[in-house]
C-alpha positions as CSV (number, residue, x, y, z in Angstrom):
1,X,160.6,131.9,117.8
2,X,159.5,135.0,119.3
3,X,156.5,137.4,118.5
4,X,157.0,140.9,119.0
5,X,153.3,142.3,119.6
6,X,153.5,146.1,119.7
7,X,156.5,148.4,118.7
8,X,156.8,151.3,121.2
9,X,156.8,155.0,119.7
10,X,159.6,156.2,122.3
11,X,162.2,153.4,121.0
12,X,164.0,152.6,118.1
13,X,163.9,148.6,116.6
14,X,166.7,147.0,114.5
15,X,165.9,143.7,113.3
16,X,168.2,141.0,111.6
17,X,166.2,138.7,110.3
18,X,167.7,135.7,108.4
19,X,164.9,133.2,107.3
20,X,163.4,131.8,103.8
21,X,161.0,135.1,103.8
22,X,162.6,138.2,102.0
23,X,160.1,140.4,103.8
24,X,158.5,141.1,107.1
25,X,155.0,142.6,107.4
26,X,154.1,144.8,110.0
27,X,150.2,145.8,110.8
28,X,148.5,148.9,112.0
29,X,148.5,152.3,111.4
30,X,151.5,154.2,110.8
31,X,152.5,157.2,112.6
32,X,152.3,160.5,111.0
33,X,155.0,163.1,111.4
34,X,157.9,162.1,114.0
35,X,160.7,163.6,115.7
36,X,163.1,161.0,116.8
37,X,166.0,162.5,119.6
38,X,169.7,160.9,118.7
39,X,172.6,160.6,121.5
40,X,175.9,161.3,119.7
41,X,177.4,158.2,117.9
42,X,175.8,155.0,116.5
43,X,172.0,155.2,116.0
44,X,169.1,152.6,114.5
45,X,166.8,155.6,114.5
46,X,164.2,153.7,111.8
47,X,160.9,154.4,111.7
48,X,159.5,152.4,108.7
49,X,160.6,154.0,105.5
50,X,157.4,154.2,103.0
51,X,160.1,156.4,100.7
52,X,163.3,156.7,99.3
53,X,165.5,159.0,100.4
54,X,168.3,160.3,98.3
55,X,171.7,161.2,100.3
56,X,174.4,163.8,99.8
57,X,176.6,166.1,101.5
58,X,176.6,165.6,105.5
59,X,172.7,166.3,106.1
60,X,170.1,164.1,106.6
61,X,166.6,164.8,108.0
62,X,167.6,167.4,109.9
63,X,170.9,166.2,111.2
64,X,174.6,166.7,110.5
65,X,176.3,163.1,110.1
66,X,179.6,161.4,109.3
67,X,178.6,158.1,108.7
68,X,175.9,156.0,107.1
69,X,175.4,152.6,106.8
70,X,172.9,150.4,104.6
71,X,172.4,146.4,104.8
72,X,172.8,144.4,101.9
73,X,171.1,141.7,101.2
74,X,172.9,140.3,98.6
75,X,176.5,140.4,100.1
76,X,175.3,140.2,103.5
77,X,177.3,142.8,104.7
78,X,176.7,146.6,105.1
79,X,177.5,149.6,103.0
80,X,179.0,152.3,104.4
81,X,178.3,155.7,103.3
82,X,181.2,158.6,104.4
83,X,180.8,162.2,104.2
84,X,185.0,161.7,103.5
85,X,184.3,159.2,100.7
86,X,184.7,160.9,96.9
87,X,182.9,157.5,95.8
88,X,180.2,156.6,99.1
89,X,178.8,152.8,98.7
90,X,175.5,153.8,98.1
91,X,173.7,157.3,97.8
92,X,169.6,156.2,98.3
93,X,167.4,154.9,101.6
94,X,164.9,152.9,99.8
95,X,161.7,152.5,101.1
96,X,161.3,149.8,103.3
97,X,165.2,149.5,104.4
98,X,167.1,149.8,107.7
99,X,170.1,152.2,108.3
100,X,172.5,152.8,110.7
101,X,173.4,156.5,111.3
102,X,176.5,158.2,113.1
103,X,175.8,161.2,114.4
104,X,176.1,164.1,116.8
105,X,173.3,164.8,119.3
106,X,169.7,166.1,117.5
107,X,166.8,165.1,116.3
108,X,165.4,163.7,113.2
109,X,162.6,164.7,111.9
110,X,160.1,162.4,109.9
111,X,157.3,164.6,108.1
112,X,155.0,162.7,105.8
C-alpha cells in the first residue's frame, strides 16, 4: 500500500483505484483559480472537479480538443467523447470525476 502525502500544484495525478471503497478523500484546502499548460496529445490535466461540466462542440476550458475520455465505473471501461461523433458517449464532467483529454498545446484554465 502506498500513501501519497502531498499532491504537487506543478503536476497532474491520474489515479486507478480498484478497492471495496467507491470513493477517495483528499484533505486540505483547494486551490483557487488555476491555469494548467497541456503538451499536444494525451493529457490527465485534473484538478479536483467540485462541478459538473457540460461538453459540446470542440472547446473546453479554454482549449480546442478532439478527444475526450471519461471512466466508467460501471463497465469498467472508458467513454470516449469525439468532436467527429454525431452521438459522443457522454456529454457531462461530473464533479468529482477524472478525464482524459486530447489536445493541441494551451492551457486550461480553472476559475472558481
Amino acid at each position: 500500500q502506498n500513501n501519497l502525502i502531498i499532491l504537487i500544484r506543478k503536476k497532474s495525478y491520474f489515479i486507478f483505484y480498484q478497492g471495496p471503497l467507491e470513493r477517495v478523500n483528499l484533505t486540505g484546502p483547494l486551490y483557487d483559480s488555476l491555469d494548467i499548460n497541456l503538451l499536444a496529445g494525451w493529457n490527465s490535466p485534473v484538478y479536483p472537479f467540485d462541478f459538473s461540466s457540460k461538453i459540446s462542440g470542440d472547446q473546453f476550458y479554454n482549449i480546442k480538443f478532439s478527444y475526450m475520455q471519461d471512466w466508467d465505473r460501471q463497465m469498467q471501461s472508458f467513454k470516449i467523447y469525439s468532436v467527429n461523433s454525431a452521438k459522443p458517449g457522454f456529454d457531462t464532467i461530473y464533479a468529482g470525476n477524472g478525464f482524459l483529454i486530447m489536445a493541441g498545446n494551451g492551457t486550461l484554465i480553472y476559475r472558481r
